[in-house]
C-alpha positions as CSV (number, residue, x, y, z in Angstrom):
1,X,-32.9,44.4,-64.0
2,X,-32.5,41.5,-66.5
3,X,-35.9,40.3,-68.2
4,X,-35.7,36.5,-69.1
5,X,-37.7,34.8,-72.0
6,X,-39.5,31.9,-71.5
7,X,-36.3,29.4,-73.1
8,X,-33.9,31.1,-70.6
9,X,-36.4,30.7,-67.8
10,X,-37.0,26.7,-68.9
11,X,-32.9,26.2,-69.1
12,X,-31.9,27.9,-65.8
13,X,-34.8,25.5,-64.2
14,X,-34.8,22.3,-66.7
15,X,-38.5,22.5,-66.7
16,X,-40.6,22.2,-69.9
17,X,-42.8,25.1,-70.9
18,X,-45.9,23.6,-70.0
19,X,-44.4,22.5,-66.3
20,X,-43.4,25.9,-66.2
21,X,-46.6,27.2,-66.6
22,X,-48.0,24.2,-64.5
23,X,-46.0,25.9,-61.8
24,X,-47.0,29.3,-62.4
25,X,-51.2,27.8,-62.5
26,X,-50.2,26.0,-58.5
27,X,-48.7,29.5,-57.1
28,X,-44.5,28.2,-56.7
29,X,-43.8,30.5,-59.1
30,X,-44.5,34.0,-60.7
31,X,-46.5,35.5,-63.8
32,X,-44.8,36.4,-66.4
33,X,-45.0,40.3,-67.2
34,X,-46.2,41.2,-70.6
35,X,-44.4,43.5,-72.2
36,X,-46.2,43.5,-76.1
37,X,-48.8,41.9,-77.5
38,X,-47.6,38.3,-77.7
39,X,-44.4,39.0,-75.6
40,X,-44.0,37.7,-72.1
41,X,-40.6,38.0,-69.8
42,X,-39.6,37.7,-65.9
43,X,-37.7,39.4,-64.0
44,X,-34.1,38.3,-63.2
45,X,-34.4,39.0,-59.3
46,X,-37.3,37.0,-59.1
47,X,-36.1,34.1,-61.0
48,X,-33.1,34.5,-58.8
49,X,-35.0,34.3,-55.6
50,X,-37.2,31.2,-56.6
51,X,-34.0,29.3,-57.0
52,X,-32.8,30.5,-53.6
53,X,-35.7,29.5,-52.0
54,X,-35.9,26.2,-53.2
55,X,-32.1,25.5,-52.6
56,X,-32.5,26.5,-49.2
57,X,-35.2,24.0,-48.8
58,X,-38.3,26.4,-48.5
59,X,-41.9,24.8,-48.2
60,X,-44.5,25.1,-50.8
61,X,-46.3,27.1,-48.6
62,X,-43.2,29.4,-47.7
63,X,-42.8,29.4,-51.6
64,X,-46.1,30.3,-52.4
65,X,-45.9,33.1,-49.5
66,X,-42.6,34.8,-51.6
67,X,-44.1,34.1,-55.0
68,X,-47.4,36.0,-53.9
69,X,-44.8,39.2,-52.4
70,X,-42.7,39.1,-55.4
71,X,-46.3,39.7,-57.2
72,X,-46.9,42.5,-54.9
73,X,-44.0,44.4,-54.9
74,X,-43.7,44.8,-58.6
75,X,-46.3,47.2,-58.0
76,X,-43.9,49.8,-56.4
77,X,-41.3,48.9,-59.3
């Protein structure tokens, strides 16, 4: 498993910071994971499965529904 910074995260998806973060506040897409005091980073695979989702043409609500397992199972990482 990769972990992404916030500037890798904003040019895989073209999105600013704040619409990132925007995203992240409306539940289409997941918390970062803080791994210092002032450092936050996400997961590669989840990234990854965003994209998927919204290529394939998944709803908001079928993207909230993956964004709130993806939360979840980072508990049995």
């Amino acid at each position: 498993m990769k972990l992404l910074k916030l500037a890798d995260v904003s040019r895989i998806f073209g999105f600013s910071r704040t619409s990132i973060y925007e995203q992240i506040r409306d539940g289409v897409f997941t918390k970062p994971i803080k791994v210092g005091p002032k450092t936050s980073r996400w997961p590669d695979f989840e990234v990854e499965q965003i994209i998927k989702a919204r290529i394939s043409g998944k709803t908001t609500k079928q993207i909230r529904a993956l964004i709130t397992s993806l939360h979840a199972s980072r508990d049995s990482l």
